[in-house]
Backbone as a ProteinNet text record, in pm:
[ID]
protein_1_A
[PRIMARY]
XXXXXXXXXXXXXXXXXXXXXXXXXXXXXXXXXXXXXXXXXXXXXXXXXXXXXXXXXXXXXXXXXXXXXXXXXXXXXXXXXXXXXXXXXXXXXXXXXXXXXXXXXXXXXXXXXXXXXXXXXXXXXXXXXXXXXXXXXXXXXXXXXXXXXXXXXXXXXXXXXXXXXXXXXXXXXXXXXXXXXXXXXXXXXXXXXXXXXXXXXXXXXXXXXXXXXXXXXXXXXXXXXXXXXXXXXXXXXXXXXXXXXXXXXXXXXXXXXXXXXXXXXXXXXXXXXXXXXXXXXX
[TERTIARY]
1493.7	1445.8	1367.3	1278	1200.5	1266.6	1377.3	1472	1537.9	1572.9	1660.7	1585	1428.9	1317.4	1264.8	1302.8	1255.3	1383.3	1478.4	1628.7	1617.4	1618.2	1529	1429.3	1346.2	1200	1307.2	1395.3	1425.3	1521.7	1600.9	1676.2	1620.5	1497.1	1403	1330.5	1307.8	1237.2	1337	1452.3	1519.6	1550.8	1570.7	1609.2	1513.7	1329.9	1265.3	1219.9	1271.6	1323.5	1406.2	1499.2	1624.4	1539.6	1477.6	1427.1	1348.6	1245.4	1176.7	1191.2	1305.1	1360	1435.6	1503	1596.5	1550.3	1445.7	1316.2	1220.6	1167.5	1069.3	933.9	964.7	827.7	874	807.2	836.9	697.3	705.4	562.8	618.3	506.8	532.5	589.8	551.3	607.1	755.8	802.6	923.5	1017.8	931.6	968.3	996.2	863	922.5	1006.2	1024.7	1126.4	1282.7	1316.5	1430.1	1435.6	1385.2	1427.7	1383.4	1297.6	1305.6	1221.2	1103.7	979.7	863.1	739.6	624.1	527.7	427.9	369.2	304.5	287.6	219.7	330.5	422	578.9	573.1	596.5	598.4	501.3	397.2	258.8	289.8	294.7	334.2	415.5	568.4	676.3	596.3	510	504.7	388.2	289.1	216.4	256.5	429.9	471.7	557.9	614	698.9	562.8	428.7	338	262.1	283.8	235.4	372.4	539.7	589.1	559	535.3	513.5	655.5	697.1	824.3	792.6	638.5	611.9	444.7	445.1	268.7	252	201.8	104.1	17.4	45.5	-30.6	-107	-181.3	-226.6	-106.8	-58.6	34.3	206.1	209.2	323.5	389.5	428.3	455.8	549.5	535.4	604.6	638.2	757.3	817.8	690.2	731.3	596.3	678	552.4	596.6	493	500.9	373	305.6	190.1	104.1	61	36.2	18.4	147.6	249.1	344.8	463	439.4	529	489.8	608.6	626.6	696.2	661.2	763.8	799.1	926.2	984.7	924.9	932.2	863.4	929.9	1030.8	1056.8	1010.8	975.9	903.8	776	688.6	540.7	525.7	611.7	576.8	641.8	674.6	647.7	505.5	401.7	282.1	179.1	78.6	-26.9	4.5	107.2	148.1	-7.3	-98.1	-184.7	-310	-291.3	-412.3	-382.7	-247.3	-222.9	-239.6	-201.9	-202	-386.3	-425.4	-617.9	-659	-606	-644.8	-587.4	-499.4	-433.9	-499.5	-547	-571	-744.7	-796.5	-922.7	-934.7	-835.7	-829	-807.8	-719.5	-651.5	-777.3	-892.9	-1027.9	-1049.3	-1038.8	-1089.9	-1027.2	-914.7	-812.5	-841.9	-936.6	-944.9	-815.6	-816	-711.9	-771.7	-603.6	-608.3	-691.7	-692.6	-728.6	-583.6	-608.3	-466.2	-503.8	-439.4	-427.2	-359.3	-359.8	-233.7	-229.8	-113.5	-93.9	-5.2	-101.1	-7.1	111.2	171.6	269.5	218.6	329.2	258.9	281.9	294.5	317.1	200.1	82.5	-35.5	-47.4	2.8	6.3	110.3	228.6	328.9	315.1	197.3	193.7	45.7	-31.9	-117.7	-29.6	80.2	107.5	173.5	235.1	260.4	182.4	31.2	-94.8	-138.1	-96.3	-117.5	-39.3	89.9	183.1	110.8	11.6	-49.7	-143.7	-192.7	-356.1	-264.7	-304.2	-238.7	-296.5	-150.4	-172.4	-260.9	-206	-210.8	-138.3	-180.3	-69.9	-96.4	43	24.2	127.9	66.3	106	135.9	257.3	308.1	413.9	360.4	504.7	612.2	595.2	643.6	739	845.9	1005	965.2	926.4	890.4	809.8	677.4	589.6	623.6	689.2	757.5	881.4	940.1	1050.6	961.3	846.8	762.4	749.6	683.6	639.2	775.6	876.2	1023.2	1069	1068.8	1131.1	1055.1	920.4	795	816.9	850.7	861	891.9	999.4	1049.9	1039	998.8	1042	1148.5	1176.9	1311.7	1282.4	1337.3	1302.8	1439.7	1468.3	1605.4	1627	1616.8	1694.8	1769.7	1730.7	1754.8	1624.9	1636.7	1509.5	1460.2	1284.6	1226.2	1100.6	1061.4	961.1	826.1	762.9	687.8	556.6	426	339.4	235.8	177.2	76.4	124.8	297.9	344.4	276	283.9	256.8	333.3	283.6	374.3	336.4	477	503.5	570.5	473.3	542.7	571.1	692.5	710.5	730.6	670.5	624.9	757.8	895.6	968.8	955.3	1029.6	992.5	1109.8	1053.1	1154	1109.6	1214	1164.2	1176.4	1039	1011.6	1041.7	1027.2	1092.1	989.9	918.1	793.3	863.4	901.2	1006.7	892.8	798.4	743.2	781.1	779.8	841.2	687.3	734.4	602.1	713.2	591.9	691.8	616.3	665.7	633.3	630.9	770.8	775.4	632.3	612.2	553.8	404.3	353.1	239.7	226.9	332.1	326.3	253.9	374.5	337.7	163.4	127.3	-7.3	-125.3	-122.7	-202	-221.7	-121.2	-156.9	-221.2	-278.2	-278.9	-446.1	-529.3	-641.2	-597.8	-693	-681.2	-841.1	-829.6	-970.8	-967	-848.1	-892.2	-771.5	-758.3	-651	-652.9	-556.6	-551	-428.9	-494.4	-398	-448.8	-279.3	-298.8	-328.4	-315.6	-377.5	-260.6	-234.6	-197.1	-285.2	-435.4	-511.1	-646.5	-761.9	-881.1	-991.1	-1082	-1134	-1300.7	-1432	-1487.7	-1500.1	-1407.8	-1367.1	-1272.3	-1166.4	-1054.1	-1084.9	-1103.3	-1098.3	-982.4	-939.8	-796	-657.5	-567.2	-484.6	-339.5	-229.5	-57.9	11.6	95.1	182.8	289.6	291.2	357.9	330.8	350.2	227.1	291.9	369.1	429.5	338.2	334.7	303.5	119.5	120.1	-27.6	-99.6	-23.9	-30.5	-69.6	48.4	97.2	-76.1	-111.3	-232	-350.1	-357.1	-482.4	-490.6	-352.9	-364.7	-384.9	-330.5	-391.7	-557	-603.5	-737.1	-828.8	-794.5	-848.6	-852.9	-751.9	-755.3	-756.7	-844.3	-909.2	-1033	-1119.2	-1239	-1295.5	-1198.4	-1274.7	-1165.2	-1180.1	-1056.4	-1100.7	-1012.3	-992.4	-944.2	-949.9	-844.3	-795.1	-695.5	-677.5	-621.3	-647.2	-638.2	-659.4	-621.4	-668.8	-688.9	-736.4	-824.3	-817.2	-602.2	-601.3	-593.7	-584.7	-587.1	-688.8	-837.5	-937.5	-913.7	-914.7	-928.4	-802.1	-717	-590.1	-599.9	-518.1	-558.1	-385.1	-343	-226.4	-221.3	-127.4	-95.4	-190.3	-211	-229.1	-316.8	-481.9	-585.9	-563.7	-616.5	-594.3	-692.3	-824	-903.9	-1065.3	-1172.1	-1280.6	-1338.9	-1381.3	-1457.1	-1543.4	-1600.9	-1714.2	-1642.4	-1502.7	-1389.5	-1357.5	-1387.2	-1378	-1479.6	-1481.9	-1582.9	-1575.4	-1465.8	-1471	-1338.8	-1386.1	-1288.3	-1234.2	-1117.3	-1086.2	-1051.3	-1043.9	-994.4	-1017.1	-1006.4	-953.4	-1067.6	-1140.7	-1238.1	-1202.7	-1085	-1036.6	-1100.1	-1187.3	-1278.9	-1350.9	-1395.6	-1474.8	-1659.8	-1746.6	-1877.1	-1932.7	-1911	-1934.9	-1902	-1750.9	-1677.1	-1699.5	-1743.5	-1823	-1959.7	-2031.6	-2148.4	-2143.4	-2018.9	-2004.7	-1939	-1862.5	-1838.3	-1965.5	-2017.2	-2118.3	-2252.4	-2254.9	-2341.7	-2276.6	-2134.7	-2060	-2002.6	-1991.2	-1918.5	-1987.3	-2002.9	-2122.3	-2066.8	-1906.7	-1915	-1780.5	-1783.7	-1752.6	-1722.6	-1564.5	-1489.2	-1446.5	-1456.1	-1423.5	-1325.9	-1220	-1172.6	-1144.8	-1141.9	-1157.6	-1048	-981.4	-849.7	-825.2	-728.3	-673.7	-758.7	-828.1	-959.3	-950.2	-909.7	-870.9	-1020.2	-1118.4	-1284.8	-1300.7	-1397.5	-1402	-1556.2	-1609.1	-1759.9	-1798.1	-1913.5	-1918.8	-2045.1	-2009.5	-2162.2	-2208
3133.3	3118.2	2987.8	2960.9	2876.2	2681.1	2709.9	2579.7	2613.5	2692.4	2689.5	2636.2	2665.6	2637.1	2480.6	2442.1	2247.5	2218.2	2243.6	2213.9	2191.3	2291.2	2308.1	2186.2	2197.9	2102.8	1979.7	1935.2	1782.6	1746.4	1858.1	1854.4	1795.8	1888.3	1873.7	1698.2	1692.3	1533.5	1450.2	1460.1	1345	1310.8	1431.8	1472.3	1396.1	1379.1	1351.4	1233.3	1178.7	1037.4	948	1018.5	906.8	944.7	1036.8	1031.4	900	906.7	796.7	654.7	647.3	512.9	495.6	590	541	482.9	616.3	600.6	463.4	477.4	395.5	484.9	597.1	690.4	836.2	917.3	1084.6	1134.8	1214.3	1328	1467.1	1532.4	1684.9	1752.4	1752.8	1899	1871.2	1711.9	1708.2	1773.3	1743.5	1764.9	1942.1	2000.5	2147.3	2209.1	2156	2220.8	2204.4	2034.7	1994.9	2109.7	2118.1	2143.6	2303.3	2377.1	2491	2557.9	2472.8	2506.7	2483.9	2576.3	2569.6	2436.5	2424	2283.3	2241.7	2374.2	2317.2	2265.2	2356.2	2306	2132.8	2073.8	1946.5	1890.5	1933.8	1834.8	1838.3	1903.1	1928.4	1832.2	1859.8	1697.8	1601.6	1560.7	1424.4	1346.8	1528.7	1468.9	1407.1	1465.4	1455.2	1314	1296.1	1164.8	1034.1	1039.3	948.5	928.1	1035.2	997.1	969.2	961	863.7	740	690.1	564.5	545.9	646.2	609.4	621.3	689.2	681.1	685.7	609.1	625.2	753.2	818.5	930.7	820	851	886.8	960.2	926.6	1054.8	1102.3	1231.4	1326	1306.6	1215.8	1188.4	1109.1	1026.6	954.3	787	700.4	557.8	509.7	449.8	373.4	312.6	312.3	238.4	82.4	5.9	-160.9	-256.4	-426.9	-463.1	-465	-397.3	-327.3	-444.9	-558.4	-725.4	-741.2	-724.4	-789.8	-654.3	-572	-484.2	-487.2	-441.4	-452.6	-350.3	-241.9	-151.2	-156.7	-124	-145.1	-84.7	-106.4	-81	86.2	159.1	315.6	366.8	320.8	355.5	370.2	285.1	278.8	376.4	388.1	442.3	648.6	634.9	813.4	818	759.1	771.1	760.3	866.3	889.1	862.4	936.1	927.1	1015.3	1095.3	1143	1045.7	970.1	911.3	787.9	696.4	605.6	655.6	769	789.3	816.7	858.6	902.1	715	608.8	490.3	394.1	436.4	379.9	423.3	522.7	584.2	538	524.2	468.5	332.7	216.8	103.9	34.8	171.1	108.5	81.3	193.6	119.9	9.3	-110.1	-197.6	-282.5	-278.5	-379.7	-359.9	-437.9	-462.8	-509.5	-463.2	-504.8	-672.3	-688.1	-875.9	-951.3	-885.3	-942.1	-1036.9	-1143	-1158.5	-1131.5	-1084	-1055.8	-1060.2	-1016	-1064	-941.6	-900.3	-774	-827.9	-803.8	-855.5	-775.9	-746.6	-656	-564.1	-451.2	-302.4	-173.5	-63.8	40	113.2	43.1	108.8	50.1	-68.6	-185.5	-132.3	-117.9	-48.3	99.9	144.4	313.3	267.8	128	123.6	84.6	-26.9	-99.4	46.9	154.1	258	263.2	271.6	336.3	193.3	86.1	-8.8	-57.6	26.1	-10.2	18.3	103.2	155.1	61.8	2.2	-127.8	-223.9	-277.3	-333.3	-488.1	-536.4	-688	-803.4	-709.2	-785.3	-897.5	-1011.2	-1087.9	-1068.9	-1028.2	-1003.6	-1083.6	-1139.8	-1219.8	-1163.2	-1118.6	-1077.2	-1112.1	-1111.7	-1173.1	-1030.5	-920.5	-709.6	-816.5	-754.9	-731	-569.1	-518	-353.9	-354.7	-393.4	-425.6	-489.2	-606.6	-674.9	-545.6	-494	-417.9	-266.7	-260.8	-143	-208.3	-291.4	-323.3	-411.7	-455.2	-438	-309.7	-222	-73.1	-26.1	-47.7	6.7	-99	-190.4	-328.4	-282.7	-175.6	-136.3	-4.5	31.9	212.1	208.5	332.3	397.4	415.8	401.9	419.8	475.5	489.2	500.1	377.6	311.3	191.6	146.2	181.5	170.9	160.6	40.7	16.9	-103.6	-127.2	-144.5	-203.1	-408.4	-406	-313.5	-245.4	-204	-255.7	-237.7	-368.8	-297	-478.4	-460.3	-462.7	-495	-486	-573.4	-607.1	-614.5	-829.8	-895	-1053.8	-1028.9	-1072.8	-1078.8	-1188.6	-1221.6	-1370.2	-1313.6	-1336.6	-1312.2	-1426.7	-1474.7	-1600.4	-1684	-1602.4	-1647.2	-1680	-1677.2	-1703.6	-1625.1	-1627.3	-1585.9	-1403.1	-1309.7	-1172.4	-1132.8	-1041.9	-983.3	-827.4	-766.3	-637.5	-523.2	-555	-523.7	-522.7	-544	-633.7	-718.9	-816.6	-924.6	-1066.5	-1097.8	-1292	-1399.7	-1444.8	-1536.4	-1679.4	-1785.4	-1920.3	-1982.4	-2107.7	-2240.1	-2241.5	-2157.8	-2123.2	-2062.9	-1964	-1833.2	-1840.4	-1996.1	-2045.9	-2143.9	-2239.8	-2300.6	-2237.3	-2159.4	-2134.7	-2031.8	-1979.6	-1919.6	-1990.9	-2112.4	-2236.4	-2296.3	-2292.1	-2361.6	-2280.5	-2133.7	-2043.4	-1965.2	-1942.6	-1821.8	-1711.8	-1607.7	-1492.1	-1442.3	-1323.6	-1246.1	-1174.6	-1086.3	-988	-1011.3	-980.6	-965.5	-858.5	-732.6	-618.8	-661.6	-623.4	-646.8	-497.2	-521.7	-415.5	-492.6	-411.8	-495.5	-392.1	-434.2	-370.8	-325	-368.3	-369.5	-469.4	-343.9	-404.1	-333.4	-469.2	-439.2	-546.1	-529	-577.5	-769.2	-711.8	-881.9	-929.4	-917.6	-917.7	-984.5	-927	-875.9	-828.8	-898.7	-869.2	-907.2	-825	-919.3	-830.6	-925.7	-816.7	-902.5	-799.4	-876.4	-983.4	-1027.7	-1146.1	-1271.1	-1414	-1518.6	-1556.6	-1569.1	-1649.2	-1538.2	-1426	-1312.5	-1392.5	-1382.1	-1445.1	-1528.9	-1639.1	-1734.6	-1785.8	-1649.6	-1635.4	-1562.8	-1489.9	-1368.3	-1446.4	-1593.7	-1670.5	-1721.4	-1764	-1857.5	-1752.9	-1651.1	-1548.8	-1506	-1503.4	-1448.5	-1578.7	-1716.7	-1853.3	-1868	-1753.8	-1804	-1754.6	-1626.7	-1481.7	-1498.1	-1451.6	-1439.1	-1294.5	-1196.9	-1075	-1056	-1027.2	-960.3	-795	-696.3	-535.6	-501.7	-482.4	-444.1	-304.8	-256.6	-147.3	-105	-1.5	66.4	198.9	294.8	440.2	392.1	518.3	557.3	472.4	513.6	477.9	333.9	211.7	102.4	80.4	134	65.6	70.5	-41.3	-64.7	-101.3	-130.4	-176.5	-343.5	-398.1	-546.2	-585.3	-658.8	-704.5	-870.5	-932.2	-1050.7	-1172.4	-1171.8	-1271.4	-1205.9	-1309.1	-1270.9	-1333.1	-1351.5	-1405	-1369.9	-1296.8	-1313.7	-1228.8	-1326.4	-1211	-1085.3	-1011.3	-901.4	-961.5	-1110.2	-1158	-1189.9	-1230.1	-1251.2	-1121.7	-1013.7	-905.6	-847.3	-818.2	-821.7	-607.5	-576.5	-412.6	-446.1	-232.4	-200.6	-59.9	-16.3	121	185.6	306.9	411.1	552.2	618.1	763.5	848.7	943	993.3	1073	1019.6	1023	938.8	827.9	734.3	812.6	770.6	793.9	790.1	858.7	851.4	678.8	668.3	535.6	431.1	437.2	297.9	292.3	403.4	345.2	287.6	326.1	230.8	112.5	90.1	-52.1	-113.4	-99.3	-158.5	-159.4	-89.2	-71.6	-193.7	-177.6	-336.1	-441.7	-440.9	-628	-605.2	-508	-588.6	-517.5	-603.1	-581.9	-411	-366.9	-238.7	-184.7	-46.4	20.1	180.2	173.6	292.5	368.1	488.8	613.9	708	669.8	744.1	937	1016.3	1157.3	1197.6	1276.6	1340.9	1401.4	1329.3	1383.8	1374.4	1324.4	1290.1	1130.8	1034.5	948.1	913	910.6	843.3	823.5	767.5	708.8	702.5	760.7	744.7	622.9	545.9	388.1	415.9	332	310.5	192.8
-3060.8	-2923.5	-2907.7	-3013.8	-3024.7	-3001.2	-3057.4	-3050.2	-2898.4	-2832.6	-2729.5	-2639.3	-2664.4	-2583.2	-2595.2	-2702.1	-2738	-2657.5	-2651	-2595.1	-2444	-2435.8	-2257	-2196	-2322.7	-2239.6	-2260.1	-2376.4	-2383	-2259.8	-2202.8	-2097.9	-1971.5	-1951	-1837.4	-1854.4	-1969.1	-1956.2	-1953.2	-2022	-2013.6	-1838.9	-1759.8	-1611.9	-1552.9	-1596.5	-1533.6	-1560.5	-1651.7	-1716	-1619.9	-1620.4	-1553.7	-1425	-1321.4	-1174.5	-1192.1	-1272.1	-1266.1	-1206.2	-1323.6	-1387	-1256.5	-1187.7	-1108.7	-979.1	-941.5	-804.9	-786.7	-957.8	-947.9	-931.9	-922.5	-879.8	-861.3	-908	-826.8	-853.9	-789.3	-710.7	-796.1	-866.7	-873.7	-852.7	-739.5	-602.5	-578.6	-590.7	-615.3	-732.4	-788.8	-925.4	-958.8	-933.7	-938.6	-836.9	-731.2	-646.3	-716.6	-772.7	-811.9	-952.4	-1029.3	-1154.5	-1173.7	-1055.3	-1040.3	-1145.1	-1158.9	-1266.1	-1223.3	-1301.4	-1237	-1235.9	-1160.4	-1137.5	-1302.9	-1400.9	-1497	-1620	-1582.6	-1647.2	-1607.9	-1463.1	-1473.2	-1517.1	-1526.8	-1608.5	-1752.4	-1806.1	-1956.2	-1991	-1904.6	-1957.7	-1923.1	-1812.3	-1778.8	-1872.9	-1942.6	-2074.4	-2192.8	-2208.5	-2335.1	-2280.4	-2217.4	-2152.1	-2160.5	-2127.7	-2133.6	-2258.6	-2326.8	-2510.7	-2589.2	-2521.8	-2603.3	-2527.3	-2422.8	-2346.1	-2289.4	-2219.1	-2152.7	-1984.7	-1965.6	-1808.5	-1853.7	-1704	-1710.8	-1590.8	-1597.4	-1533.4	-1418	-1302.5	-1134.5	-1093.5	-967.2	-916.5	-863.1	-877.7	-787.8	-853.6	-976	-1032.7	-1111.4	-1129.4	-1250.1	-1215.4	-1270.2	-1237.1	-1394.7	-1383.5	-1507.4	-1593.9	-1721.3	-1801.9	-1783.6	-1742.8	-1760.2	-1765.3	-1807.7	-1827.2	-1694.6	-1742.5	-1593.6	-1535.3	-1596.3	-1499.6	-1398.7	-1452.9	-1420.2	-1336.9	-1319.8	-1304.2	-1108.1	-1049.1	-893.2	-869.1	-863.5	-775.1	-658.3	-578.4	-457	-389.6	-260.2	-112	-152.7	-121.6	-132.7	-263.4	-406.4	-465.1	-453.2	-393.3	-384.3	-224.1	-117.2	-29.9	-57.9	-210.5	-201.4	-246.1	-299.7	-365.7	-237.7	-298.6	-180.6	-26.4	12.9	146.2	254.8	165.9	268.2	295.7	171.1	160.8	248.6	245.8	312.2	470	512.4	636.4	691.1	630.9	625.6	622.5	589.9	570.6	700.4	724	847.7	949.1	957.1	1118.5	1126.9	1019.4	1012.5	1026.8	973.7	953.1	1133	1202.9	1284.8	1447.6	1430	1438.8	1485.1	1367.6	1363.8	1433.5	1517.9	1542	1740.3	1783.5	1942.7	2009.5	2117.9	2233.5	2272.1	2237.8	2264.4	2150.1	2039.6	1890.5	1904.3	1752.8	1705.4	1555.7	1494.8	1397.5	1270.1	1157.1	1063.8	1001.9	954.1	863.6	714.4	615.9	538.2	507.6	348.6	322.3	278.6	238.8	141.1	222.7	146.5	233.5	288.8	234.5	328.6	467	456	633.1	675.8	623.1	697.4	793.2	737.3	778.7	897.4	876.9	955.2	1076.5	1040.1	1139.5	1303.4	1189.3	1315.9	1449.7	1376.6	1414.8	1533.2	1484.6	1600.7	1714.5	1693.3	1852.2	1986.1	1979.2	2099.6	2170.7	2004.4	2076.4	2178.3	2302.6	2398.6	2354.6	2396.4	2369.1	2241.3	2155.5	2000.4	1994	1881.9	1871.5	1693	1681	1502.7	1462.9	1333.7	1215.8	1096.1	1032.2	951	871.8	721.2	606.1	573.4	645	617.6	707.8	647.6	707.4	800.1	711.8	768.6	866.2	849.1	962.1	1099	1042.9	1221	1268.2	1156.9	1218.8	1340.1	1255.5	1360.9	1507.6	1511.7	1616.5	1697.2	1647.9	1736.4	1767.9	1753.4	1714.1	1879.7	1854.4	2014.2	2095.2	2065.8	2190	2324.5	2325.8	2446.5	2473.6	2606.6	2638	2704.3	2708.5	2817.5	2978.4	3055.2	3160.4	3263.8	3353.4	3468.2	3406.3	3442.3	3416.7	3332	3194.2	3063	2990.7	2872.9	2801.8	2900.6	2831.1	2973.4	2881.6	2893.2	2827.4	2840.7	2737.1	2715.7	2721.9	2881.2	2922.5	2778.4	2733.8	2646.2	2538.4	2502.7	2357.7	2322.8	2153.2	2072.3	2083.7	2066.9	2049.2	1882.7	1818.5	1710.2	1694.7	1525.1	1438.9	1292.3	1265.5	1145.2	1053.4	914.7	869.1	837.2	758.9	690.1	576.2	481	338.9	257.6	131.2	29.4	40.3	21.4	30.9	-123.4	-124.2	-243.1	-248.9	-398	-410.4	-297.7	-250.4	-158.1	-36.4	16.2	125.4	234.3	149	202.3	219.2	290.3	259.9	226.9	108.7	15.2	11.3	-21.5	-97	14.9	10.9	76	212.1	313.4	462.4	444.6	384.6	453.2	456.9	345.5	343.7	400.7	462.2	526	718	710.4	851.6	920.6	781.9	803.7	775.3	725.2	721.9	849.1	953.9	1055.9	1128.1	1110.7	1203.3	1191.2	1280.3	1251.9	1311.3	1235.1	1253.9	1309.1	1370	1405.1	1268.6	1229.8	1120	1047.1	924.1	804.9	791.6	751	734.9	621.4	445.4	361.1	227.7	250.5	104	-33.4	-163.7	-327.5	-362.1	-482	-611.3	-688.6	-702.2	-769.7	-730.1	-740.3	-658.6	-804.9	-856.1	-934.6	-934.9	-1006.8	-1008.3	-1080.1	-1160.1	-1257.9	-1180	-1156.9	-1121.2	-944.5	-874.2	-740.8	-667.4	-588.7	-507.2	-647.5	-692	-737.2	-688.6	-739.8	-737.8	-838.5	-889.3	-1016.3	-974.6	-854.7	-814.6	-796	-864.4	-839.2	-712.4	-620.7	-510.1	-385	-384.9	-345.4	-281.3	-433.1	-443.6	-376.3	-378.7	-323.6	-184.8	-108.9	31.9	97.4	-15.6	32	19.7	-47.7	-73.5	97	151.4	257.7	387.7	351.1	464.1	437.1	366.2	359.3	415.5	395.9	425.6	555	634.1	769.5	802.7	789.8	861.1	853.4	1036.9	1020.3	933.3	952.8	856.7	817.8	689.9	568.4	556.8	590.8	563.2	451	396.4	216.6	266.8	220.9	258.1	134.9	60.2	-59.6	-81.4	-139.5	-184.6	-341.3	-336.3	-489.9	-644.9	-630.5	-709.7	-761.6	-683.9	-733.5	-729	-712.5	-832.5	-950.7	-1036.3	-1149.3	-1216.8	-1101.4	-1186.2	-1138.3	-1241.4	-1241.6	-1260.3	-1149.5	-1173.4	-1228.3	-1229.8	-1339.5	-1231.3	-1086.4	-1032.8	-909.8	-974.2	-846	-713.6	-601	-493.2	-382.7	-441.7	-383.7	-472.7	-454.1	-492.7	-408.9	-474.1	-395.3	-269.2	-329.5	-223.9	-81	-101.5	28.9	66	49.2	138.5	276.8	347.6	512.1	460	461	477.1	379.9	283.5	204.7	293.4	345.5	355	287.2	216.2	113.5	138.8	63.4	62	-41.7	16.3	-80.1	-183.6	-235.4	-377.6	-485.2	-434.2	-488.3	-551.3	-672.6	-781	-716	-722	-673.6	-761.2	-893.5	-937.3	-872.1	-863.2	-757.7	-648.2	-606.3	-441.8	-447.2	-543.3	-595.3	-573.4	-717.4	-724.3	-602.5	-545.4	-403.9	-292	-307.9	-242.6	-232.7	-328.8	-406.5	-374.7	-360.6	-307.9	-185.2	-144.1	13.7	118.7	246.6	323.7	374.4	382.7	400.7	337	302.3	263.4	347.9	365.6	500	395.3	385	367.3	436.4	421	565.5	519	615.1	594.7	619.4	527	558.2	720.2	753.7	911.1	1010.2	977.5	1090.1	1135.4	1108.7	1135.2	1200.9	1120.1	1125.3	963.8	955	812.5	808.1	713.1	687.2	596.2	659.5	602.9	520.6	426.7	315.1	290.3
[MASK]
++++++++++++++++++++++++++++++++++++++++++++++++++++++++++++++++++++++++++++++++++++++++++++++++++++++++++++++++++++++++++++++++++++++++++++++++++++++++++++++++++++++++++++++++++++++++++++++++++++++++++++++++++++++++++++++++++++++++++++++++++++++++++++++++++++++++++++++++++++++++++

């Protein structure tokens, strides 16, 4: 019995092996619905799959092991991870963004889920390198009416930078820094890969990088927008310090320490509250 049972578990990991590898990411709850086992059944493989080093362990699920500087998961990989927390960060973030601001959104699937939350603010002018992001705010451009579709008063004027597109689906490179150099902003609203005290802002892309130095240079307030878990991850290429941050938003999945330490460097610190779309500041 005992072997039919190692047989079994190697079945189940190898299964949750290739999801990985193929996704780029899976969640639990996925996981026990697909393979028709209990939630501690999937923790168990994803313990034994992360002590051979074939996946690293998430909050809520698991991502390919790769060099953690350098590794980029795709825009549908990174947007199954913390989908509650991104949405608790968006609806708080989206706050900060006044009618007849102009603004910039960088890339990431936390700006993507804010950018929803901002079709409503009237008469924005947003600046964005998101293929995804400009595609939101084309998507609301127009309502329906008798008539047909029907500009929508108070849309949104949208610039999208151009550039080379990354596995993120952002456009970085020479266009995309070119054209945000000539430009200010009231606020930056950008996601990290990784937000840390040494480190500060970084992502495992240097062109990426690059693009996020010249947007932060030409914003009067920079927003970071992040959950929990990228404190403390440090990707291959910084692009901004903690001291260039105005406000951090996140998810009180935050550690009581790391809000300390943020607390001590940036003049504020948003908390946003599950489904409440308010955010308690420190």
């Amino acid at each position: 019995m005992s072997d039919q049972q190692n047989l079994l578990a190697e079945q189940r990991r190898a299964l949750i092996l290739d999801e990985v590898r193929r996704r780029g990411g899976v969640r639990v709850n996925e996981l026990t619905r697909r393979l028709n086992v209990s939630d501690m059944t999937v923790r168990r493989d994803l313990d034994a799959l992360a002590r051979q080093g074939v996946v690293e362990k998430v909050h809520g699920g698991a991502v390919p092991v790769a060099e953690a500087t350098t590794h980029e998961p795709g825009f549908e990989a990174k947007s199954a991870l913390e989908l509650g927390a991104k949405e608790d960060i968006a609806r708080a973030a989206a706050r900060m963004a006044a009618r007849g601001a102009a603004i910039a959104v960088a890339g990431g699937t936390t700006a993507f889920a804010l950018a929803q939350r901002l079709v409503d603010v009237p008469d924005l002018t947003v600046v964005t390198n998101s293929v995804r992001v400009a595609d939101v705010f084309h998507t609301n451009r127009h309502s329906m009416s008798a008539n047909g579709p029907q500009a929508r008063p108070g849309a949104a004027t949208v610039v999208l930078t151009g550039g080379v597109r990354t596995p993120s689906d952002t456009l970085v490179g020479p266009v995309a820094d070119a054209a945000i150099r000539s430009l200010h902003f009231d606020v930056l609203f950008i996601g990290v890969h990784g937000i840390s005290v040494e480190a500060g802002l970084s992502t495992p892309n240097l062109a990426e990088a690059e693009t996020n130095r010249h947007f932060v240079r030409s914003a009067r307030r920079v927003v970071v927008l992040a959950d929990h878990t990228k404190w403390g991850t440090v990707g291959l290429s910084s692009f901004a310090a903690l001291d260039d941050v105005h406000v951090l938003v996140t998810d009180g999945g935050l550690p009581p320490r790391a809000r300390a330490e943020i607390a001590e460097r940036l003049p504020e610190l948003v908390v946003a509250e599950a489904g409440s779309g308010k955010g308690a500041r420190a």
